[in-house]
Structures are given as C-alpha cells and as structure tokens.
C-alpha positions in Angstrom: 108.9 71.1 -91.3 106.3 69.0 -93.3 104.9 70.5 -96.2 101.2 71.4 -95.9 99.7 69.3 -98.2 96.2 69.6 -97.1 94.4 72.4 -95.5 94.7 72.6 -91.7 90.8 72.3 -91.3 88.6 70.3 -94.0 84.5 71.2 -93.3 81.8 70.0 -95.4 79.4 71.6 -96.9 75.7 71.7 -95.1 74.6 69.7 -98.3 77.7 67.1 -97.5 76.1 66.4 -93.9 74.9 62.9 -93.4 70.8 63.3 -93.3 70.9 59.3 -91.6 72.7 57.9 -88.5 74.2 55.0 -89.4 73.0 51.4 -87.2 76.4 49.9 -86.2 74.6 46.6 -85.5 73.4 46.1 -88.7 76.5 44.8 -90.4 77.7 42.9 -87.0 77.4 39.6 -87.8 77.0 38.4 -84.0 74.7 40.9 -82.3 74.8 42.7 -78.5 72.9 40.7 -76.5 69.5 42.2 -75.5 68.7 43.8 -72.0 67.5 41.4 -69.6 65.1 41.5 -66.4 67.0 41.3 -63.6 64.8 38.9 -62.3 63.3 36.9 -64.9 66.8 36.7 -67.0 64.1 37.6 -69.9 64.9 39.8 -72.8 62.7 42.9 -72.3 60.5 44.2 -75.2 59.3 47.8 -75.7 56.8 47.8 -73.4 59.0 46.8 -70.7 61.2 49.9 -70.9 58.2 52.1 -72.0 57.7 54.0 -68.5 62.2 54.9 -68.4 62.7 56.1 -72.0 60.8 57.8 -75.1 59.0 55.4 -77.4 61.3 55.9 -80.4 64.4 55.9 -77.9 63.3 52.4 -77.5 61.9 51.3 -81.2 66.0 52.8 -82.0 67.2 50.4 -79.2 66.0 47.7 -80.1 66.5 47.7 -83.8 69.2 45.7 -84.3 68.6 45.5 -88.4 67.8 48.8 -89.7 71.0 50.2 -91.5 70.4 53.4 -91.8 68.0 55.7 -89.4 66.7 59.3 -91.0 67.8 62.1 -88.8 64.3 64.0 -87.9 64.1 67.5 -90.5 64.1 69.4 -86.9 67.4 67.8 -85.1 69.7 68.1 -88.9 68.1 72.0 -88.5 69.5 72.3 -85.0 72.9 70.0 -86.0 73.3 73.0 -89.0 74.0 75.2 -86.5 77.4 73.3 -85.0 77.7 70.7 -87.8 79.6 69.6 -90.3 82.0 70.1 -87.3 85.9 70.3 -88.9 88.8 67.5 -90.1 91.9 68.9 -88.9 95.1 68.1 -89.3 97.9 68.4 -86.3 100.8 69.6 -88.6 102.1 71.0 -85.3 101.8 67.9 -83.4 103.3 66.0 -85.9 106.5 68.3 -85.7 107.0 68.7 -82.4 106.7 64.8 -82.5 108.8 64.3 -85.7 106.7 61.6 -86.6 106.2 60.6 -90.4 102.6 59.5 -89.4 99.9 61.7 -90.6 97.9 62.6 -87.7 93.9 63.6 -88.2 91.6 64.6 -85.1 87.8 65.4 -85.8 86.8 68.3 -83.4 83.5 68.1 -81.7 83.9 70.6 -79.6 82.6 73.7 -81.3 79.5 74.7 -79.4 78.5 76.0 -75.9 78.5 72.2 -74.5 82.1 72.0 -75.2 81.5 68.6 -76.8 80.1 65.4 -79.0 77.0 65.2 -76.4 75.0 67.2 -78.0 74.5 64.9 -81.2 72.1 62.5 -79.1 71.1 65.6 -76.9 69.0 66.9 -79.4 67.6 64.1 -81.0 66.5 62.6 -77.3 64.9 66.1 -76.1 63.2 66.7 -79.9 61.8 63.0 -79.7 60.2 63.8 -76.0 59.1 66.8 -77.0 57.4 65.1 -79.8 55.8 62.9 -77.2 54.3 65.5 -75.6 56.4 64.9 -72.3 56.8 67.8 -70.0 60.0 67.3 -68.5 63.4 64.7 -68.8 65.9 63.7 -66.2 69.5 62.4 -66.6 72.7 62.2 -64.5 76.1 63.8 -66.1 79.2 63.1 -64.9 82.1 65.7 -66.0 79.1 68.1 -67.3 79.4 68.1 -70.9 75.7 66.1 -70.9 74.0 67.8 -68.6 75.4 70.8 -70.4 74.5 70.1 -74.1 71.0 68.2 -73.0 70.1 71.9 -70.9 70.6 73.1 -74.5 68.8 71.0 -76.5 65.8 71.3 -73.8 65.6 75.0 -74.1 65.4 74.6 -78.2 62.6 72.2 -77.9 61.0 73.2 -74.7 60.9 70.9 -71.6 62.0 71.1 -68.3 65.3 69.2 -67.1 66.4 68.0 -63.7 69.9 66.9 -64.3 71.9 64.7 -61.4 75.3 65.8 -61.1 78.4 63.5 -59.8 79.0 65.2 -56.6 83.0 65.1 -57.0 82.3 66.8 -60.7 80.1 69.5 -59.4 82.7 70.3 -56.6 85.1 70.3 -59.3 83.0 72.6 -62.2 81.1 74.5 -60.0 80.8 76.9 -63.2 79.3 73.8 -65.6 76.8 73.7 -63.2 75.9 77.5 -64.0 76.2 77.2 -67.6 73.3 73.9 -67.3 71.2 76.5 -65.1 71.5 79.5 -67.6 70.0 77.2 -70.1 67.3 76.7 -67.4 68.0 73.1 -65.9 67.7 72.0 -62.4 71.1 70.7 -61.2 71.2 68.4 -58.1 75.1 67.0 -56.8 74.3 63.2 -56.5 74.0 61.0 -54.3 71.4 64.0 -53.2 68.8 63.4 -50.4 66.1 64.1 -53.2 65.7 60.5 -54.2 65.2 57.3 -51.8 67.8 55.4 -53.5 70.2 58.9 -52.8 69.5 58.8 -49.1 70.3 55.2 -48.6 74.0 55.6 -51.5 74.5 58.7 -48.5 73.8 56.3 -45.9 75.6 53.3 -46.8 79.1 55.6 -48.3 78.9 58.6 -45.9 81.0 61.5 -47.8 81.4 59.6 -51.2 82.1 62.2 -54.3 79.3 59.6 -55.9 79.6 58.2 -59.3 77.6 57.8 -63.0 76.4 54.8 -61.7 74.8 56.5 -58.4 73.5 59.4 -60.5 71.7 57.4 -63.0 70.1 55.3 -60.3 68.3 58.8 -59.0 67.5 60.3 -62.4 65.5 56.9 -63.3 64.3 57.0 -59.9 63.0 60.9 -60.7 61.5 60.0 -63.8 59.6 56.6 -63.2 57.9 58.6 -60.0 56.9 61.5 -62.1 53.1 60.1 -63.2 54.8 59.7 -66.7 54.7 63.1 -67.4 58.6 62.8 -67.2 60.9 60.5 -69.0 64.9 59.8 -68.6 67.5 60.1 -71.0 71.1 58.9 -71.5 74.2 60.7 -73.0 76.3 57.4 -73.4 76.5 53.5 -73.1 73.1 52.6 -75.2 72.4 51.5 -78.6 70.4 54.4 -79.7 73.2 57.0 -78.1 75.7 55.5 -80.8 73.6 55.6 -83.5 72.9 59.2 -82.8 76.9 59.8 -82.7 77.6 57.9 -85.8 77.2 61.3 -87.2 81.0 62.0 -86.2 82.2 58.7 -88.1 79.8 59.3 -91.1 81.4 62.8 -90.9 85.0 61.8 -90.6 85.2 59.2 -93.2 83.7 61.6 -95.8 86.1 64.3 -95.2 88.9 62.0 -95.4 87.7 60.9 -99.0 87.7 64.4 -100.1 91.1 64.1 -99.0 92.1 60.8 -100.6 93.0 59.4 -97.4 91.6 56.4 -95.5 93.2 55.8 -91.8 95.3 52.8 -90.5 94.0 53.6 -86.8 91.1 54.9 -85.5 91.5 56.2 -81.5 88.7 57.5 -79.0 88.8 58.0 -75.5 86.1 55.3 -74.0 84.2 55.9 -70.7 80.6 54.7 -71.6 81.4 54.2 -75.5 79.3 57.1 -77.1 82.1 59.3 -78.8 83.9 56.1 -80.1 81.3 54.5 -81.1 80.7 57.2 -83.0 83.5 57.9 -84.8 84.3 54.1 -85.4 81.0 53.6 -86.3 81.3 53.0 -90.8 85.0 52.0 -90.1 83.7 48.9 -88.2 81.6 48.2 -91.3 84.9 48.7 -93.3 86.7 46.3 -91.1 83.7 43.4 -91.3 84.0 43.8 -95.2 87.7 42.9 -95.2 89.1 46.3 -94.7 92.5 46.6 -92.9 91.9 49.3 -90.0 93.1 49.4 -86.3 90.3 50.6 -83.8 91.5 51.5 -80.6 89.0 52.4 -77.4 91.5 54.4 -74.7 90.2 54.2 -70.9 91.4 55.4 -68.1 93.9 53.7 -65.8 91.7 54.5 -62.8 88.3 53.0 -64.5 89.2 50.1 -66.5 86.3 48.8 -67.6 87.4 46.8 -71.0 90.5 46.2 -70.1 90.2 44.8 -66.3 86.7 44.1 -66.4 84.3 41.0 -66.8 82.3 40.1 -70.3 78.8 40.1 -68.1 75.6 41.2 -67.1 75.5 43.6 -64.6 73.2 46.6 -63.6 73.7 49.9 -65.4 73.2 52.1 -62.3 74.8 51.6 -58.6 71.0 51.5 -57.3 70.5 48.2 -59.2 67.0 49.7 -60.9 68.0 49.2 -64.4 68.2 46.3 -66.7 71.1 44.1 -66.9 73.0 44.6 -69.6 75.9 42.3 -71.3 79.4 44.6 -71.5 82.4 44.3 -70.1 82.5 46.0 -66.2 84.2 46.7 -63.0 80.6 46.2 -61.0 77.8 48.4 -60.8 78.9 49.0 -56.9 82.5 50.4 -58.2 82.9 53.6 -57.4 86.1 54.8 -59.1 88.3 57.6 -57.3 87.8 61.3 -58.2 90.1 61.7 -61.5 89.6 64.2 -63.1 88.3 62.6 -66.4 84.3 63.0 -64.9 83.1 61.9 -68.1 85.1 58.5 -68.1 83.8 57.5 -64.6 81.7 54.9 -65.3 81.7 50.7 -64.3 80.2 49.6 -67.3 81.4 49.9 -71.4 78.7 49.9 -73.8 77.0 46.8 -75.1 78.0 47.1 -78.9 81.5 48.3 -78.1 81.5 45.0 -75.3 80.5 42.7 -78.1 83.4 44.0 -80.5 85.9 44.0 -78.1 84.9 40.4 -76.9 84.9 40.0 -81.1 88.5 41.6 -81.3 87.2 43.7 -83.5 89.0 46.1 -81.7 91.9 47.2 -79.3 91.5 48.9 -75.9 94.5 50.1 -73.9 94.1 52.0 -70.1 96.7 55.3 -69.7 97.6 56.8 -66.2 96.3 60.3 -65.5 99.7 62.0 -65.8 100.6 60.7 -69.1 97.3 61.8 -70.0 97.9 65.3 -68.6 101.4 65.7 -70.6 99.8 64.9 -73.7 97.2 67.3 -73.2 99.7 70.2 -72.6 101.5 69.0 -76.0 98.5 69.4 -78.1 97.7 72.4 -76.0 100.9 74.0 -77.1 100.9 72.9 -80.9 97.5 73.0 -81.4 96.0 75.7 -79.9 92.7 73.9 -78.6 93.3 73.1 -74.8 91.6 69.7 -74.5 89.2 67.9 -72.1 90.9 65.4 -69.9 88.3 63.1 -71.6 89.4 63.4 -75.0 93.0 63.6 -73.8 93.0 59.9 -73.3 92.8 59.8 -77.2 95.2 62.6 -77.7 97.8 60.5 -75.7 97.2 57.2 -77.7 97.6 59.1 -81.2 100.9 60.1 -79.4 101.9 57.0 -78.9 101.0 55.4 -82.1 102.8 58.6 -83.7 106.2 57.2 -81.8 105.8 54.2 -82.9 105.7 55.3 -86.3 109.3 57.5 -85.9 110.7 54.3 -84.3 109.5 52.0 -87.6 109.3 54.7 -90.4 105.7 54.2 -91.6 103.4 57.2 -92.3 100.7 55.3 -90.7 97.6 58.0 -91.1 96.0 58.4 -87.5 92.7 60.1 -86.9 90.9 60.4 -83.4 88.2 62.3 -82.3 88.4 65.4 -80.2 85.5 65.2 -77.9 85.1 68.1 -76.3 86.9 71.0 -74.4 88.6 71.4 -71.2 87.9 74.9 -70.8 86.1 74.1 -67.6 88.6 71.9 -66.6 92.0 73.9 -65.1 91.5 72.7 -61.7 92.6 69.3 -63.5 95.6 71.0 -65.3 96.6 72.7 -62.1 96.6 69.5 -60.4 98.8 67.7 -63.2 100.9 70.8 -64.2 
C-alpha cells in the first residue's frame, strides 16, 4: 500500500478560484481557421453570426488575441456555489493497478447536472439574459447540457427549449425529467417540430438521431423566433473552451500547491469542451518548451480525430451552420447508439483540430467494453460511479498507469472526471 502523501482531495479556497478564463488561442502560434460561409468560402464577421448566438458569445469567438477573459461578478457568484471543484488522488486505483504512476483526476461532477457543462452554461444563459433575450435553444446529446443549461436558465431567468438525441432520451428518460423540473422544454430529435426534423424523419425513417440532427433544429428554433430567441452550445466552439479553461486553470493550481506538475494530461473528446478545458494552460506550457503529453480519448464508434479528415464541413447534419475547419467523420454521419451520448458527435473542435493537426497533442479511439471495465474499476476503488463519457479518460489513465508498472517510472497522470453516470445503468447493465 502506497503511503498517503497527499490528501485524497485537494480544494481551493473561494479566494484561489480563477476570476479569468483563460484564451487558449492566444499563445497558439498558428491559429484555428475562422468560420466560413458555406457559400461564399468567406470568413464570417460578427454580424454574420449575430441572429444564431449572443453578441459577446461572438465578440469571445472571435477573439483570437485576448489572453485572458474576466469571468462576469454574477457567473464566479453562481460557479462559488459548485466551484473550486476538488484534486483528487486515486490511491485506490493506483493499488488495485500496482502502478508506481501517480494518478490525479479533477472531478467536475459535483452538482445537479452531473458534470463540467455547466461552466459555459452559466456564462451563455447570464450573457443572454443580459441581452435582454427571452428564451435560448440547444440540442444535448447524453443530457448533461441540456441538464446544467435548464439550471443555469432558471438562475438567470429565460425560457429553454432543449432538442434531445432521440436514442439518449430513450435511454435517460429520467435526464429528461430532471431538465423539465428545472423548467425546460425537452423535445426527442429529429422531432416533427422543425422543417429540417420532418425531412432528417423522412429521409432516415426510425433513426435514434444524432448531435448533429439536433443542432440543426435548435438553430432552426432560434433563427425563426423574431430574435427574441437565441441558440447556445455546450461544446465544439471557441468561446465553450474558454469558458471551461476554468478546470485547467483549476487543476494546474492545485497541483502547485502540491509541488507536482503532470507528465500526461488525458480527457475524453466528443466535441472538445472538457479537454479543452482542462488542457487549456498546459498547452501554453507545452508551446513554452514545457515537456507534457496531452492525450484527447474518443470513442471507437465516433472517431473523429483519429479516422477523420482535417476539413471544412457543416457543424449540424441539416447543413445550416457555418463551415468550420476540424477534423470529422461528415456532418451526415450518424454514429450508432453507444452509450457515450455525449461523445456522439461528427466533428472535433476547431482549436483542438488545429493542435492535433499541430501534434501538439495525442488522440487514441477505445472500444466500448474496455471502456466499460475501466469504469467498474474506478467504480470499485473509487467510490464515484463514472459517466461512460468520462470513462473514456478513466481507461486511458489505466493504460498509461500499465505502462508505467511495465517501465518503472512514476509518471504523474491527471485527467478530468467529467461528469457522473448516475443516470447511466442502462449502459452498465448492457456492459456488465
């Protein structure tokens, strides 16, 4: 048995909190490329995105230069109630492995959402609310979006009509009643509510949809609402990461208090939010010369990184949304009903395209089962039963902590817990 040499859980204080989100694309020498039109192939400026997202949504987009962004007094208020989220240490894990690595996982899952989502929930639904919008709309695929942006609409006040992966909601039918206790409107996509729904029903007859097919009919919902309406993202877009850089900012601090620094860096990578969050100041470490492995884990059934193409491609299966450059399967892939909903989607986030393109960082794909055993381990050893989501990075820090009982280095291995899987044991049952 090791010997405990730091506490199992290391917080910060409130004071220790990061008051600034941290702008990733500041320190990368070669930026993301810009949105395009789809048909002008022309970068599009604020006033072309004006009538999908919030007006500082879009300043935060498109800022490619600003280092550091203030967090608004009224989102750290709302963050103080679930943040500085905890540093823990897996002693357990690293027994029952008998590894000499030091494993680390930060653990976003402590509030009713079950998850990281709700660090760019809250910002997005103060910021419309701002606006003086009435409503939002999104899509969310395993529910932890819809479920953390329900919350952070009933804080600030709007209305919420969230478009729901039709395989997920079959799958969670109680994430759906969670989203509608905090008041939203939940609709199984593709629905029969939107014109690009009906023709995604008429075209796949008896698909379980996709995050692709459900953003296409929350942009749909929002543009047609006489701009009293706007629609928001959980993952995949500049301003989502910088919002999330909150978990890296968080991490690295807590590790200093520590005296640690890691060699890796793992999160599971559907859309890119939660690592590109947690990777966020290590990437600014590992452009200054530092020596740090970042590794993006997808799954095996939605490949995006590592069986995708570097190109521009639609962000939604309706084709309604700028093109984007990132690394994807198709914006017409719809990937089969795993049961890591919140990994489903075609496309990988821009910034997270352009550093894997930059080899800036590592990306493996895992098979569902392996996932699934993982899981259970941590389960056991740690106590916390984890989303499938966030397994995928639960199973990578398991293999890099082999690898370090095959070689003998006490590599120090941190990854981010992203959320819960308490609404997930139809998934466990399945893999048991």
């Amino acid at each position: 048995m090791k010997t405990r040499t730091v506490p199992n859980r290391t917080y910060l204080t409130e004071k220790e909190m990061p008051e600034k989100w941290f702008n990733v694309r500041s320190a990368m020498k070669v930026k993301p490329e810009p949105m395009i039109h789809p048909g002008t192939k022309q970068p599009l400026g604020f006033k072309d995105i004006q009538p999908i997202f919030c007006d500082e949504v879009i300043r935060q987009e498109l800022d490619n230069d600003t280092p550091y962004v203030d967090i608004p007094d009224e989102v750290l208020r709302y963050y103080r109630m679930f943040r500085p989220s905890p540093l823990c240490r897996a002693y357990e894990l690293e027994a029952a492995l008998d590894t000499p690595a030091k494993i680390y996982y930060k653990f976003e899952g402590n509030n009713t959402s079950g998850s990281h989502k709700l660090n760019s929930a809250a910002p997005q639904a103060y910021y419309a609310k701002k606006q003086g919008l009435k409503s939002i709309t999104t899509e969310t695929g395993a529910g932890q979006w819809g479920t953390a942006l329900s919350m952070a609409c009933a804080h600030f006040g709007l209305d919420l009509t969230v478009f729901m992966v039709k395989v997920s909601s079959e799958q969670k039918p109680y994430r759906k009643a969670v989203m509608e206790t905090y008041g939203a409107n939940v609709i199984a996509s593709p629905s029969a509510t939107t014109d690009i729904g009906k023709k995604l029903l008429a075209d796949f007859p008896g698909t379980g949809g996709s995050l692709g097919c459900a953003i296409s009919e929350a942009i749909e919902a929002a543009v047609k609402s006489g701009g009293s309406s706007r629609y928001t993202l959980g993952s995949v877009l500049n301003h989502v990461l910088l919002h999330q850089s909150v978990i890296g900012l968080e991490s690295k601090a807590a590790l200093e208090k520590l005296g640690e620094y890691p060699d890796i860096v793992i999160g599971c990578a559907g859309g890119g939010s939660n690592f590109g969050g947690i990777i966020a100041p290590f990437v600014k470490d590992k452009l200054d010369g530092k020596k740090v492995k970042l590794l993006a884990v997808e799954p095996a059934n939605c490949p995006s990184l590592t069986k995708g193409k570097f190109e521009f491609d639609f962000g939604d299966t309706g084709k309604i949304t700028p093109m984007m450059k990132m690394y994807t399967l198709g914006s017409e892939f719809i990937p089969p009903p795993d049961h890591a909903g919140g990994l489903r989607y075609h496309g990988m986030s821009p910034i997270i395209s352009k550093l894997y393109e930059d080899k800036l960082i590592d990306a493996i794909a895992v098979p569902e089962q392996d996932v699934f055993k993982s899981a259970r381990l941590f389960a056991k050893t740690e106590t916390i039963l984890p989303a499938p989501e966030s397994a995928h990075a639960i199973h990578a820090a398991v293999l890099e902590a082999q690898n370090c009982k095959k070689t003998g280095e006490a590599k120090t291995i941190v990854f981010c817990l992203s959320g819960t899987g308490y609404f997930d044991l139809a998934a466990y049952v399945k893999n048991a």
